[in-house]
LOVOFI-740175 format. One record per residue: residue in one letter; x, z, y of N, C-alpha, C in turn; residue number from 1. Coordinates in nm, 3 decimals. Each point is the difference from the previous one (the first is absolute). Layout:
<torzas>
<torza "A", <X, Z, Y>, <X, Z, Y>, <X, Z, Y>, NUM> ...
</torzas>
This chain:
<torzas>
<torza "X", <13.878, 8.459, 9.376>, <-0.085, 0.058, 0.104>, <0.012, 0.153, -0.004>, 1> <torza "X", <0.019, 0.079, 0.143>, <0.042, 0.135, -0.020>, <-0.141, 0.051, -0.013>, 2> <torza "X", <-0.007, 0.130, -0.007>, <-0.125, 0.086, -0.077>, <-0.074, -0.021, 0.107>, 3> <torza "X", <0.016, -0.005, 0.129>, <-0.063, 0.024, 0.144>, <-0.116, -0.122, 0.006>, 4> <torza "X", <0.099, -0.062, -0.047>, <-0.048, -0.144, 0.031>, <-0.128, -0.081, -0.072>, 5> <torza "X", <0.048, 0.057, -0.143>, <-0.079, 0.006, -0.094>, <-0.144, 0.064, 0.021>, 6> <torza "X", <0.045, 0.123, 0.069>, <-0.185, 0.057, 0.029>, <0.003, -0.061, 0.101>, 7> <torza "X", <0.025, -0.045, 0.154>, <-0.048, -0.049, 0.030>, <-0.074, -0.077, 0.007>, 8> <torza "X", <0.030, -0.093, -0.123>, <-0.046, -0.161, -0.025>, <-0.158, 0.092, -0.067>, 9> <torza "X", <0.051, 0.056, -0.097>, <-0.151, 0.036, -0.110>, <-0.094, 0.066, 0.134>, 10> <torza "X", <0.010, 0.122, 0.086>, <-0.064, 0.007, 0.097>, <-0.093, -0.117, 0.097>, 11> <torza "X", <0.105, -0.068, 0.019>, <-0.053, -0.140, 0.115>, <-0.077, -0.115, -0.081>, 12> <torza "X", <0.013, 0.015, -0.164>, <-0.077, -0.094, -0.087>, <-0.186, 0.126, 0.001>, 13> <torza "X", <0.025, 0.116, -0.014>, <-0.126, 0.076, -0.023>, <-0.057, 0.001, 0.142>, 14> <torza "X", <0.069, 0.020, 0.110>, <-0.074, -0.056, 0.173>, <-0.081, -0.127, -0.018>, 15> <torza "X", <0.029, -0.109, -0.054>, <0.008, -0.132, 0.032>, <-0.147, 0.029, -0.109>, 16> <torza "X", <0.015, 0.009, -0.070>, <-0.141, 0.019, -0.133>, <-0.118, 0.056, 0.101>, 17> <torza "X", <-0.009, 0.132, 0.046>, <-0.057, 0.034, 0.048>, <-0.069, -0.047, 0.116>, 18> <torza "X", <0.144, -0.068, 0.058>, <-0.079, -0.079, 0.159>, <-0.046, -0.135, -0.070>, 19> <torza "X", <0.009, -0.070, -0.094>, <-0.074, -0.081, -0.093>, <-0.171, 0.024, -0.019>, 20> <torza "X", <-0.011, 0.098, -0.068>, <-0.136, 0.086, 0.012>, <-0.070, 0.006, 0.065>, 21> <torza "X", <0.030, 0.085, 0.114>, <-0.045, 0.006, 0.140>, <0.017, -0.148, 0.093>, 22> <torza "X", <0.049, -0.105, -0.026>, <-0.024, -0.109, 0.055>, <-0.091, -0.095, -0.081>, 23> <torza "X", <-0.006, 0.057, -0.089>, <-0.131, -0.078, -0.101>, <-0.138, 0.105, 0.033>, 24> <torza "X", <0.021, 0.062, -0.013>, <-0.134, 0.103, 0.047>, <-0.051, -0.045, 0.147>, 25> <torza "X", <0.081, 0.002, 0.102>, <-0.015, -0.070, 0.147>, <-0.047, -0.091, -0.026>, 26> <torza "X", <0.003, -0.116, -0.051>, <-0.055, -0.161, -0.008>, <-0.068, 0.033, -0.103>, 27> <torza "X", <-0.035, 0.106, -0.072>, <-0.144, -0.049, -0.078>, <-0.072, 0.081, 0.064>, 28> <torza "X", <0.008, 0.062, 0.085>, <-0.094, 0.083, 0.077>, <-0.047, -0.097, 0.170>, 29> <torza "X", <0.072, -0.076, 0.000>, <0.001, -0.116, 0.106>, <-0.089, -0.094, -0.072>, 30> <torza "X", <0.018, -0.081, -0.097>, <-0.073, -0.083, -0.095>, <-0.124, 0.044, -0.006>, 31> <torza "X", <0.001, 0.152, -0.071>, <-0.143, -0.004, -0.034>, <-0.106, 0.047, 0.156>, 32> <torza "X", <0.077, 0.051, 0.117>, <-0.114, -0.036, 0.082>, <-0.029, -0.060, 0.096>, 33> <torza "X", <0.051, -0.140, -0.068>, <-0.036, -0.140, 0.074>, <-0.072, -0.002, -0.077>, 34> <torza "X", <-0.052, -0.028, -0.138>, <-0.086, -0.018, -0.069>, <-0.104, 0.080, -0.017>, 35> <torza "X", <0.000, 0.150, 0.034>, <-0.089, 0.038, 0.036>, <-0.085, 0.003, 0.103>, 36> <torza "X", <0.058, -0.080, 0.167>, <-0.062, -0.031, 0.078>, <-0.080, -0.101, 0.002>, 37> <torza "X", <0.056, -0.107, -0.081>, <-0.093, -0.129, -0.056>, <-0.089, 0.046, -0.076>, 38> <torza "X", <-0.004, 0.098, -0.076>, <-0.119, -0.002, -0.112>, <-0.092, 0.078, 0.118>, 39> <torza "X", <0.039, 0.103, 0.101>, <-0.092, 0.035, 0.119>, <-0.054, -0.130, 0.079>, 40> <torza "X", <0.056, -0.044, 0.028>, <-0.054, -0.127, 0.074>, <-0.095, -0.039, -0.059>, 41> <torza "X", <0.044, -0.077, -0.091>, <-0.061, -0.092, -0.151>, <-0.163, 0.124, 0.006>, 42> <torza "X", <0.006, 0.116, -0.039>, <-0.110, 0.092, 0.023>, <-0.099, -0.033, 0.042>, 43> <torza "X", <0.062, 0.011, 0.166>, <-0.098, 0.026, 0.136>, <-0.041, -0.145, 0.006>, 44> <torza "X", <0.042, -0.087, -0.028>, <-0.061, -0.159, 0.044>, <-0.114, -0.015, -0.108>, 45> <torza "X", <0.086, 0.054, -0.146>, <-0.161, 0.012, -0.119>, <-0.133, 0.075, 0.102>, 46> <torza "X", <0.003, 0.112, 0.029>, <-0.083, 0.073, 0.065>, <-0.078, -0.037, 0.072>, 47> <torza "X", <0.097, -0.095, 0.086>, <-0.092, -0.065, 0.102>, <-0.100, -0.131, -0.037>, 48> <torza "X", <0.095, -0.062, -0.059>, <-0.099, -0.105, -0.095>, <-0.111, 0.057, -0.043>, 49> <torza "X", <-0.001, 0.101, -0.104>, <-0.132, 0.081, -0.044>, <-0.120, 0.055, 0.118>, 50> <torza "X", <0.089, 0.040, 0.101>, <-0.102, 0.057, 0.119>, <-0.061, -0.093, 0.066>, 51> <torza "X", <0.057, -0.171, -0.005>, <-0.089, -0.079, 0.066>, <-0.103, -0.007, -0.113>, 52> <torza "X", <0.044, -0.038, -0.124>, <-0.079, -0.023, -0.113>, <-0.163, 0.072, 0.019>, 53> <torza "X", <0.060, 0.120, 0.049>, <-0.134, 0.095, -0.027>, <-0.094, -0.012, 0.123>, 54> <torza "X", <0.100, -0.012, 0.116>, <-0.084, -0.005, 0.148>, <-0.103, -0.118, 0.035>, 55> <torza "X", <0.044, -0.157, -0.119>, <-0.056, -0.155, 0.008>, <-0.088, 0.058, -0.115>, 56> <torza "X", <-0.054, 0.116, -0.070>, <-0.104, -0.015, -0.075>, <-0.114, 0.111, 0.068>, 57> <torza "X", <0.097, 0.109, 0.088>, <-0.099, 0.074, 0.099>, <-0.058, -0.024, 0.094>, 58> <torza "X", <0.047, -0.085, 0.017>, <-0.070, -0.065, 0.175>, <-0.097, -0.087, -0.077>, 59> <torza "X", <0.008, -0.116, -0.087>, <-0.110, -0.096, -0.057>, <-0.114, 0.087, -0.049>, 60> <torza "X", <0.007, 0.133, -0.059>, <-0.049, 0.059, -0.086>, <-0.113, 0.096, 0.132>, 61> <torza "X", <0.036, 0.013, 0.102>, <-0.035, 0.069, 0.150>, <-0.098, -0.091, 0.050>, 62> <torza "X", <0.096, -0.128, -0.001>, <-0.112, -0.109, 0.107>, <-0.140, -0.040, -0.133>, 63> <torza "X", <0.019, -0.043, -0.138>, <-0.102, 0.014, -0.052>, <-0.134, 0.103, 0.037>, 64> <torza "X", <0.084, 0.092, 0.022>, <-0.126, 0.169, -0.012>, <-0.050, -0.050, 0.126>, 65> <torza "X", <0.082, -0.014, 0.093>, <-0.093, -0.006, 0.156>, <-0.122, -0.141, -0.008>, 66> <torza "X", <0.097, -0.105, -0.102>, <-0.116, -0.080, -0.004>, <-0.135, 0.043, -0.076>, 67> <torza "X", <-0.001, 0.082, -0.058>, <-0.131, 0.029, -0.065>, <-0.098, 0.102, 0.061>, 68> <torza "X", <0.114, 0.118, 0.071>, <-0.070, 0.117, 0.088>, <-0.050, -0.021, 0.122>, 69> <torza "X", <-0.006, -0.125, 0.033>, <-0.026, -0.053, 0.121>, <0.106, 0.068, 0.093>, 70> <torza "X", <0.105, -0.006, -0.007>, <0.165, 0.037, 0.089>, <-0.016, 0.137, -0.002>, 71> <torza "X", <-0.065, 0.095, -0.070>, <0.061, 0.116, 0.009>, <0.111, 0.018, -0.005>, 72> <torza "X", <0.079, -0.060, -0.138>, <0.160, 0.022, -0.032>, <0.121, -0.102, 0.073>, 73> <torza "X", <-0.063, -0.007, 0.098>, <0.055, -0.108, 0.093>, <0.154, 0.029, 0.030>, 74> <torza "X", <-0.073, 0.122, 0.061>, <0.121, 0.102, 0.093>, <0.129, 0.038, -0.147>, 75> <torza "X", <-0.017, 0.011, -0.106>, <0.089, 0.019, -0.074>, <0.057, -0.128, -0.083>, 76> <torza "X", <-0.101, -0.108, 0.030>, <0.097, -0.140, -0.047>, <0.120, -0.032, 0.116>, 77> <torza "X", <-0.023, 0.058, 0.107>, <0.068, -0.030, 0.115>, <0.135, 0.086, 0.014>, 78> <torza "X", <-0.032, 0.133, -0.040>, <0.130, 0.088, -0.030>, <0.068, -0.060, -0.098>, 79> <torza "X", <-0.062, -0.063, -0.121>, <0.079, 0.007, -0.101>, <0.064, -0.151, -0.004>, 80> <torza "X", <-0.039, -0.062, 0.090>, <0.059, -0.128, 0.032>, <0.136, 0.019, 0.126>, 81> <torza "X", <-0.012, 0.102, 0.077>, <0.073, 0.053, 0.097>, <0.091, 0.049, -0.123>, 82> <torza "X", <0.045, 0.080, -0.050>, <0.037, 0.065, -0.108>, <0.096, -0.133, -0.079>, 83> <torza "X", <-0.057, -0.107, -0.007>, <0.117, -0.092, -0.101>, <0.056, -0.060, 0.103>, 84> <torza "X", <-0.071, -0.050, 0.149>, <0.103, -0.070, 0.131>, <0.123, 0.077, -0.034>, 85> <torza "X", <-0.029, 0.160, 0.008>, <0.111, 0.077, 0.014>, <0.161, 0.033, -0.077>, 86> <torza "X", <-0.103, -0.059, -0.143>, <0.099, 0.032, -0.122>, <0.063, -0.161, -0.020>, 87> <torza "X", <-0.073, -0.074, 0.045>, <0.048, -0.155, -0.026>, <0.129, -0.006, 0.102>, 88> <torza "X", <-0.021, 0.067, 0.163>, <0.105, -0.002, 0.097>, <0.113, 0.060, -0.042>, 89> <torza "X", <-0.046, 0.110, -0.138>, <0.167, 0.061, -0.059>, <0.042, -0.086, -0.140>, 90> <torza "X", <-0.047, -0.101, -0.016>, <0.016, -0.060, -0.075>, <0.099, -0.099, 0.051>, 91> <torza "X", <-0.014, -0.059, 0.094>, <0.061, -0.076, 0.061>, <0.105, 0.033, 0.053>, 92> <torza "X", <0.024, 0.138, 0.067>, <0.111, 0.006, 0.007>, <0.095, 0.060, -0.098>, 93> <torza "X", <-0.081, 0.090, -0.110>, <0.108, -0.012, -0.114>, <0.063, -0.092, -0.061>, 94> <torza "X", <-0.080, -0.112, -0.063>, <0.023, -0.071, -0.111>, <0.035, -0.163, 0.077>, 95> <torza "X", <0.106, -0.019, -0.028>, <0.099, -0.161, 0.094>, <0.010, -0.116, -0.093>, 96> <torza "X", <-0.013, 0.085, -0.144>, <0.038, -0.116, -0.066>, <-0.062, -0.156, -0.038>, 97> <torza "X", <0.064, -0.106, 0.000>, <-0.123, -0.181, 0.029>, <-0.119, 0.057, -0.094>, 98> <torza "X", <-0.024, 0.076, -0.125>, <-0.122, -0.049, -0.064>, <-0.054, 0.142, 0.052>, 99> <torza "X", <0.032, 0.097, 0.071>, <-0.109, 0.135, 0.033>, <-0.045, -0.069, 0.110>, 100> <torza "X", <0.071, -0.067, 0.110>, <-0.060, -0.084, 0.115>, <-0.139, -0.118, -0.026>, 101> <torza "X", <0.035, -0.003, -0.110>, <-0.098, -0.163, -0.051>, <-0.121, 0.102, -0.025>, 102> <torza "X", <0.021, 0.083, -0.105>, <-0.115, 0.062, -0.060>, <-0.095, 0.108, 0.135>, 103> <torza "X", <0.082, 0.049, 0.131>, <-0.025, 0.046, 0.087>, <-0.096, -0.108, 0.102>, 104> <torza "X", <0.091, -0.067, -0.021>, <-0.067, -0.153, 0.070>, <-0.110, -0.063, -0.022>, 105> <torza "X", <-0.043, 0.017, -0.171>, <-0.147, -0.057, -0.046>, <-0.098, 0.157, 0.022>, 106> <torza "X", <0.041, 0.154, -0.006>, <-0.093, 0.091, 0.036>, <-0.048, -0.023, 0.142>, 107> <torza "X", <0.098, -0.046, 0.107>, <-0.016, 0.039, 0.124>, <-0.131, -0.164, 0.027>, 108> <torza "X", <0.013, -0.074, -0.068>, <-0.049, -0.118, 0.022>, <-0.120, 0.020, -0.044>, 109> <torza "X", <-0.029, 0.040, -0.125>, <-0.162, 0.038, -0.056>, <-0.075, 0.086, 0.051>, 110> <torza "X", <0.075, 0.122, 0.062>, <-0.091, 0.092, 0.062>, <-0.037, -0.018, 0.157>, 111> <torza "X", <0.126, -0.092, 0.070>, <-0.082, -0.055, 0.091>, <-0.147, -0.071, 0.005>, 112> <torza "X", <0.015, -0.102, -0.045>, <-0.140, -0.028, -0.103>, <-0.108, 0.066, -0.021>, 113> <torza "X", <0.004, 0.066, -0.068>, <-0.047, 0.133, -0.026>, <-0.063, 0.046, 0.120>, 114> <torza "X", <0.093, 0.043, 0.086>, <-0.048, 0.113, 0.101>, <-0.094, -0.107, 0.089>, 115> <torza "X", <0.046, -0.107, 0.009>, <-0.073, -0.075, 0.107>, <-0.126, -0.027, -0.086>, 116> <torza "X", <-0.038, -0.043, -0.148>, <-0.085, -0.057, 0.012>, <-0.100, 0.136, -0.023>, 117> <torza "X", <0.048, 0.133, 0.012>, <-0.082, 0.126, -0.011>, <-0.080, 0.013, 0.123>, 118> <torza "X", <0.118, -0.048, 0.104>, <-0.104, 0.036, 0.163>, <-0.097, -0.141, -0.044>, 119> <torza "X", <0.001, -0.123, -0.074>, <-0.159, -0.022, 0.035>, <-0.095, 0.086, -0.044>, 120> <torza "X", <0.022, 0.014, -0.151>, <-0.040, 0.108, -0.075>, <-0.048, 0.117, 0.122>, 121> <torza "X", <0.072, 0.068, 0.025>, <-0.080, 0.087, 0.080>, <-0.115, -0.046, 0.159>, 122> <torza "X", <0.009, -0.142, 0.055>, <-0.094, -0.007, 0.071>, <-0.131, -0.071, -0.049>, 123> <torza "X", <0.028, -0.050, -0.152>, <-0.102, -0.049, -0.070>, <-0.090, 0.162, -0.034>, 124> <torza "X", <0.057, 0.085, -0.057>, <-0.069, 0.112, -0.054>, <-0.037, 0.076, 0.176>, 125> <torza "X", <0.036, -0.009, 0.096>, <-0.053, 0.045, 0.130>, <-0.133, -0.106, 0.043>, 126> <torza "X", <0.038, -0.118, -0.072>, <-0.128, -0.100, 0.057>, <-0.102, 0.023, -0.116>, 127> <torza "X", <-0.001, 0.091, -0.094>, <-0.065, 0.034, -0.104>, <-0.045, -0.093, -0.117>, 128> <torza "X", <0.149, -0.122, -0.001>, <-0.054, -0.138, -0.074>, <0.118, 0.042, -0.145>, 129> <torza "X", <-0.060, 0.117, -0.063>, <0.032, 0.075, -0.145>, <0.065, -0.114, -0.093>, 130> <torza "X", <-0.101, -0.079, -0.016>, <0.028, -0.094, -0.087>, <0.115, -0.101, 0.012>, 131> <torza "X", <0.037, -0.012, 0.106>, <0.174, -0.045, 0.069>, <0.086, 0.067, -0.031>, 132> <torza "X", <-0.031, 0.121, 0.019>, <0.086, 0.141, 0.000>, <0.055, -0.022, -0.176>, 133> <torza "X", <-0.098, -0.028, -0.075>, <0.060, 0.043, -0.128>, <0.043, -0.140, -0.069>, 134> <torza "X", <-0.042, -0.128, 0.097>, <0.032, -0.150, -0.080>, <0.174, 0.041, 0.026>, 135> <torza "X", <0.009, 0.011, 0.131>, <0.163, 0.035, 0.109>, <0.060, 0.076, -0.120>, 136> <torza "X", <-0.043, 0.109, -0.071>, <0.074, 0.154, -0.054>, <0.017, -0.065, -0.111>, 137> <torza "X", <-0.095, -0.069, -0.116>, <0.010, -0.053, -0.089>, <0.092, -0.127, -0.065>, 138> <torza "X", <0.002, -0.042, 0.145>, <0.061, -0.165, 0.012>, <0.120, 0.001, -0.006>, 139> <torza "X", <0.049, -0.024, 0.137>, <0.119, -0.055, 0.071>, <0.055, 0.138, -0.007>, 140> <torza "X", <-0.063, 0.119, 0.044>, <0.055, 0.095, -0.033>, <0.099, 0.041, -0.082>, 141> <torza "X", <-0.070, 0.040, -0.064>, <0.061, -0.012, -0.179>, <0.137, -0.095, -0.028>, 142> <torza "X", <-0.022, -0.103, 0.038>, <0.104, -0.070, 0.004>, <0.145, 0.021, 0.080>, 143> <torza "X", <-0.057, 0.063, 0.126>, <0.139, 0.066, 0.072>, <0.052, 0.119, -0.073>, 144> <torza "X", <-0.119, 0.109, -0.024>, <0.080, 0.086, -0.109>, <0.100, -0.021, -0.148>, 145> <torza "X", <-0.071, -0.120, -0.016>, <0.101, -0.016, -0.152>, <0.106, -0.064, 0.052>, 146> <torza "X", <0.044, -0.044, 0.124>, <0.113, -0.040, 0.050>, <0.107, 0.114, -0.010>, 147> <torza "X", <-0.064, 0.057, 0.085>, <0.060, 0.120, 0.084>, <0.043, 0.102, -0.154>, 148> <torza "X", <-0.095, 0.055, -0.085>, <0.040, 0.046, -0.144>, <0.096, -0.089, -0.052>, 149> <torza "X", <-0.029, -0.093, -0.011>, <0.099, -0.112, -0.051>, <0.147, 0.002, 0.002>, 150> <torza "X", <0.003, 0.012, 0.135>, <0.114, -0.008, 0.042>, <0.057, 0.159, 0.017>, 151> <torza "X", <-0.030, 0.148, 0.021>, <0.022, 0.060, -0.047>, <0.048, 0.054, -0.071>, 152> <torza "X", <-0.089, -0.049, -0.123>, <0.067, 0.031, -0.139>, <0.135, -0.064, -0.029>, 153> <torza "X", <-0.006, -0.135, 0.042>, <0.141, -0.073, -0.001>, <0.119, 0.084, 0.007>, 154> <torza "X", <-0.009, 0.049, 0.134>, <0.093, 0.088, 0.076>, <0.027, 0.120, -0.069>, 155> <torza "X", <-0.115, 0.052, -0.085>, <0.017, 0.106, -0.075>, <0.040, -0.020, -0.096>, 156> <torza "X", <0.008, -0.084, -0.075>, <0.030, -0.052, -0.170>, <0.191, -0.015, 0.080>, 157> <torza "X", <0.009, -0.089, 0.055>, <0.135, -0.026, 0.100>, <0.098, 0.179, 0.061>, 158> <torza "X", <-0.083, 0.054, 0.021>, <0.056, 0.121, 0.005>, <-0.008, 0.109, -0.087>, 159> <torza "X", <-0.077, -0.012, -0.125>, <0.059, 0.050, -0.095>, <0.087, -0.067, -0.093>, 160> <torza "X", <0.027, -0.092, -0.032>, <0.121, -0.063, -0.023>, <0.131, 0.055, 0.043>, 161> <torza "X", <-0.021, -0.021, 0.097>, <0.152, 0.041, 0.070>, <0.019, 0.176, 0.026>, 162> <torza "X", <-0.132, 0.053, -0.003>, <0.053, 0.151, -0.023>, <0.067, 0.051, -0.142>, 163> <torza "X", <-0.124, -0.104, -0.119>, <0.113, -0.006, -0.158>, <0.130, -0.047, 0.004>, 164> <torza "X", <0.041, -0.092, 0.107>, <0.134, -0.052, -0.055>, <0.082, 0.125, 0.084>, 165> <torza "X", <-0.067, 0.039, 0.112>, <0.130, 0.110, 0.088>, <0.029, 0.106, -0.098>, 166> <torza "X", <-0.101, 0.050, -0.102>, <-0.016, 0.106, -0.027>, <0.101, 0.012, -0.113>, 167> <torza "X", <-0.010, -0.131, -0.089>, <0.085, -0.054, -0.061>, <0.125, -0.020, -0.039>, 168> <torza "X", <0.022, -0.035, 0.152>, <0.173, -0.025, 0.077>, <0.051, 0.139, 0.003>, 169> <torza "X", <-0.071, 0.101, 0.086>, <0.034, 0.172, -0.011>, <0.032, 0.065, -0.118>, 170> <torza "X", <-0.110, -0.038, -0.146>, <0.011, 0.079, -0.092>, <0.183, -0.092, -0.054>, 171> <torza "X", <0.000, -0.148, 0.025>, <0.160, -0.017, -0.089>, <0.089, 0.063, 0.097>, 172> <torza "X", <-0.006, -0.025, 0.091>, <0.087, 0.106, 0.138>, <0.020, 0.146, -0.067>, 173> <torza "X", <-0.053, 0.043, -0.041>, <-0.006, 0.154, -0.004>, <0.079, 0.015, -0.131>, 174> <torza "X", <-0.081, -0.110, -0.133>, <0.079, -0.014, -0.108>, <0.177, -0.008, -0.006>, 175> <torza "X", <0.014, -0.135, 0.106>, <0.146, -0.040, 0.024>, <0.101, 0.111, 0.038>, 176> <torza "X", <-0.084, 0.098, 0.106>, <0.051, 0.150, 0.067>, <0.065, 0.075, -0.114>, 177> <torza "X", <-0.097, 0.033, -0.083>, <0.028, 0.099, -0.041>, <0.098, -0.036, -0.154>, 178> <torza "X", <0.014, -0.109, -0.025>, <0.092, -0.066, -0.080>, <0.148, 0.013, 0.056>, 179> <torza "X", <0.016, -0.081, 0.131>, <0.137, 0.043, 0.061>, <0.064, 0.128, 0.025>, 180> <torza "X", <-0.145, 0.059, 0.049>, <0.045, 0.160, 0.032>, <0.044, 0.073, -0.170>, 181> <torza "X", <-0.069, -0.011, -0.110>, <0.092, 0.002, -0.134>, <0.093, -0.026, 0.017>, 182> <torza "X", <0.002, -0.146, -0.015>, <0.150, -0.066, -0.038>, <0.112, 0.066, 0.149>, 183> <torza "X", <-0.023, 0.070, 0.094>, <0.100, 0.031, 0.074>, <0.041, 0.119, 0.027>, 184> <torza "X", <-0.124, 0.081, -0.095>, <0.052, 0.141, -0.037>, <0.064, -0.004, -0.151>, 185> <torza "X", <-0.004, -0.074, -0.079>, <0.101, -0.009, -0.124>, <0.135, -0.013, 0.063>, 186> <torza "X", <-0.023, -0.080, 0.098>, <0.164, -0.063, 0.003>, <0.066, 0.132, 0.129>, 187> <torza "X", <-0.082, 0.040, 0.046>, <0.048, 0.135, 0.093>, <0.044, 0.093, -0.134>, 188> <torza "X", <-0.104, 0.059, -0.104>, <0.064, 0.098, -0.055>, <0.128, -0.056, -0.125>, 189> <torza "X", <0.019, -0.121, 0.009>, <0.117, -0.074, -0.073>, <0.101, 0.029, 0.063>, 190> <torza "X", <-0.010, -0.044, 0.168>, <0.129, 0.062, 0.095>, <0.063, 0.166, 0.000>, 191> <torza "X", <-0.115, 0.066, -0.016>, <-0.003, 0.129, -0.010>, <0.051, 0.084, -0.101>, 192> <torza "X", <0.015, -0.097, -0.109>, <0.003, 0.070, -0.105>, <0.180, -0.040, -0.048>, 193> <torza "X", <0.014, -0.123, 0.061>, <0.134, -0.095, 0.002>, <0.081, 0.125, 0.114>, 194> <torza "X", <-0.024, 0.046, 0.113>, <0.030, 0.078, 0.087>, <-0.041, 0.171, -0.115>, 195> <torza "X", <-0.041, 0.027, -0.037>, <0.008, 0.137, -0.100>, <0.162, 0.030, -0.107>, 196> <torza "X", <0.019, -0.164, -0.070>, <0.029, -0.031, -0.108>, <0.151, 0.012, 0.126>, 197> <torza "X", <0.039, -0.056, 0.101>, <0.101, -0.022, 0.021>, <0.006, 0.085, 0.108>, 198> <torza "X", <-0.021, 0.135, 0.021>, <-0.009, 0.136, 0.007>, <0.064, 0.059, -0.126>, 199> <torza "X", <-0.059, -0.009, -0.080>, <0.018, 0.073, -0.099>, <0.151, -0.020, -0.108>, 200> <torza "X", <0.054, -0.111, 0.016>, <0.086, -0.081, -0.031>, <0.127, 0.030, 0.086>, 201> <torza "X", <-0.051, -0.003, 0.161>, <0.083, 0.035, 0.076>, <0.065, 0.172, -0.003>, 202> <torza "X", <-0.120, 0.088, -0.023>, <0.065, 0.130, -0.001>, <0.062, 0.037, -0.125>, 203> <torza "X", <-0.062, -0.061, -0.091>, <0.118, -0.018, -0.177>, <0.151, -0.010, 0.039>, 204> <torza "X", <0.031, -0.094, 0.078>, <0.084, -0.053, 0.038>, <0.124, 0.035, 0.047>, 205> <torza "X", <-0.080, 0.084, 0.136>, <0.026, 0.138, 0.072>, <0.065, 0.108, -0.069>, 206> <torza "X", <-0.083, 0.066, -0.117>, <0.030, 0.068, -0.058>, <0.145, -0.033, -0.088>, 207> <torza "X", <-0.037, -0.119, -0.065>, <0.131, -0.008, -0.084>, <0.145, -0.009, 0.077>, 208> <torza "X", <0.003, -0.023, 0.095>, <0.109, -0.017, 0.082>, <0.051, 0.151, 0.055>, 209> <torza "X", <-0.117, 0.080, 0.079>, <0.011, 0.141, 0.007>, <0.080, 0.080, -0.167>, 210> <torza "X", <-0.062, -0.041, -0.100>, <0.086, 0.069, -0.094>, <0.133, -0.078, -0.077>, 211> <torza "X", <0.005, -0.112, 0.038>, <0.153, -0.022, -0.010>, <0.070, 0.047, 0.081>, 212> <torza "X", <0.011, 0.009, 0.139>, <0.061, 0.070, 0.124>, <0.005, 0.181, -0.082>, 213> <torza "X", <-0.080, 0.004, -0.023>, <0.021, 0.183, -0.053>, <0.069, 0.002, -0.132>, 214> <torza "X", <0.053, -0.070, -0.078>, <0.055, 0.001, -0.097>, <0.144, -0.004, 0.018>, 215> 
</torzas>
């Protein structure tokens, strides 16, 4: 192999290392943010789970007060029941998956319940028959709320799960990254150094030939 040729090759072996590198860096930088969009996802669906969580204990916790204040706190069991319609409607369209649908499916089912058997609740406490008011709040009531919590929490225990496992999947993602990206800068500065060595070899070379010619 003539000298030319020779660096060529050691040159086009230290290119090839490098675009090695940089094509491992590309796909772990691709890798890790797919997995970081899932652990976002995975997030916002926890979030939302929690925000119904809190909204099915504010609204029960509202309509109690109005039952005792004689409906003063009426007007704010009603916001704060407006308030989970709202967050339940982004629930639904975030979260697709068969068991967020099921667990969506038993909230939306209990608080119907709920809401309906509140309007008797409220024309019993307008007909001033108290003692309905609180058999209703105490009773059957109660019973739609621990549905509705119930099932909640489900959804929440269910979505933190899966935000641990995304989070999970990211941290070996990141691990795996930065292992290859090692192992593909060793083998870049191996090319590099194979391309130094046969440089250096080559102008030896050079030289000795230059001083036989002068002799």
């Amino acid at each position: 192999m003539t000298i030319r040729a020779t660096l060529y090759t050691a040159i086009v072996v230290a290119v090839a290392g490098l675009a090695l590198t940089v094509g491992v860096g590309i796909s772990a930088m691709s890798t890790l943010g797919r997995h970081f969009d899932r652990v976002q996802a995975a997030s916002d669906a926890q979030a939302l789970a929690l925000q119904l969580k809190f909204d099915i204990t504010d609204f029960n916790g509202w309509q109690t007060a109005y039952g005792y204040d004689d409906g003063k706190s009426r007007p704010l069991y009603l916001a704060a029941f407006a308030r989970f319609r709202t967050n339940l409607g982004r629930a639904r369209s975030a979260l697709a998956r068969p068991q967020e649908v099921r667990e969506l499916d038993r909230i939306e089912s209990a608080t119907n319940d709920f809401d309906a058997l509140d309007g008797k609740a409220w024309a019993a406490l307008g007909a001033g028959r108290q003692a309905e008011v609180r058999r209703l709040f105490l009773g059957p009531e109660i019973v739609n709320f621990h549905r509705a919590a119930a099932a909640a929490q489900a959804l929440a225990d269910y979505e933190n799960a899966r935000t641990a496992r995304e989070d999970a999947a990211f941290r070996d993602a990141r691990s795996d990254a930065l292992r290859l990206l090692v192992l593909a800068s060793i083998v870049t500065a191996l090319f590099i150094v194979i391309l130094l060595v046969t440089a250096v070899d080559l102008a030896r070379t050079a030289e000795r030939a230059l001083a036989k010619r002068s002799i």
